[in-house]
N, C-alpha and C positions, 0 to 999 in steps of 0.2 A: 217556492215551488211554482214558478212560473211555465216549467213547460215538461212535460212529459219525454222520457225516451226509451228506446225500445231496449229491451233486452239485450243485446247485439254489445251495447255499448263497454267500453271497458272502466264501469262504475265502480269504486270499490262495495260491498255488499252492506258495508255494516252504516255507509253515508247514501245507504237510497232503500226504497222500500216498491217493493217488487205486488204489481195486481196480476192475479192467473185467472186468464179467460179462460170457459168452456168453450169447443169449441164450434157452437151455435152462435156465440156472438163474436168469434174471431172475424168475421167477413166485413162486422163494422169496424174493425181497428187495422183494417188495411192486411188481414192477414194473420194479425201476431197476436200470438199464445198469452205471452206476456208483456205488460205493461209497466216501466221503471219511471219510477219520480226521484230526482235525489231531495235527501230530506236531511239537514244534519240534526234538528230536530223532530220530537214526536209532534206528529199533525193528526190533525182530525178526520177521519172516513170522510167525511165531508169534501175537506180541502184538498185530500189525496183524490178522491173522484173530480175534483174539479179540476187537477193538474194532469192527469192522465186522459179526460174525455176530453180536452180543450181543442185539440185537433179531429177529433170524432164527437161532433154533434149529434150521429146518428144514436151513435152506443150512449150518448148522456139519456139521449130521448127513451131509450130500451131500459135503460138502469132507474131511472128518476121520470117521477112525473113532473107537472108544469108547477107544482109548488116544491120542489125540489126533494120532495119525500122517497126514498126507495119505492119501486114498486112490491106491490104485494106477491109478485109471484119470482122475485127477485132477492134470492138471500148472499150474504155478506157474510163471509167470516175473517175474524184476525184471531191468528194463532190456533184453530180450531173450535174457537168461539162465536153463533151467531150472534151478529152485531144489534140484533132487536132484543135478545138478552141483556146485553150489556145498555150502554148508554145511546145506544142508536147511531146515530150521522156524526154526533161527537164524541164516539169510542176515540182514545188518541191508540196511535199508530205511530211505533217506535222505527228510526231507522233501524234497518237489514231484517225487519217484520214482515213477512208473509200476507199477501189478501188474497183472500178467494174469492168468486164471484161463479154462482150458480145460478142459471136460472131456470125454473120448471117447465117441462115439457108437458102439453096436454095432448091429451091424443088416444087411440086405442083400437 
């Protein structure tokens, strides 16, 4: 999982694993909604944020703090599952598995 590609590409579905931005942080990723890594194995939240934020430093900085932790106001899911539920940064993550990336709005 050396490099991240956009959605656009003509990946087959079941050898990449697809991150869906909100779009509050679409602006750090150049625009796009979605984020494709191919994977023919399951990888880790981890290794999958690391392969999709590789080209966007900014959205690594917004998703992860400087110890590489999610941030707190930054939730994950696979499958429909938050990933602070499950095993955290080393949930694996199956090819043509779904990510989602939410993050909280404060305000009022």
């Amino acid at each position: 999982m050396n490099s991240a590609m956009n959605g656009g590409d003509s990946m087959a579905a079941d050898s990449a694993i697809s991150v869906v931005l909100p779009s509050v942080l679409q602006p750090l990723a150049g625009g796009q909604s979605i984020l494709t890594a191919p994977a023919e194995a399951a990888v880790t939240v981890e290794g999958l944020l690391d392969a999709v934020t590789g080209d966007y430093p900014a959205l690594s900085r917004r998703l992860r703090d400087e110890t590489g932790a999610v941030r707190r106001y930054v939730n994950i899911y696979v499958n429909g599952n938050e990933i602070r539920r499950l095993q955290g940064l080393v949930t694996a993550v199956a090819p043509g598995q779904e990510v989602l990336i939410i993050q909280s709005v404060a305000g009022g």
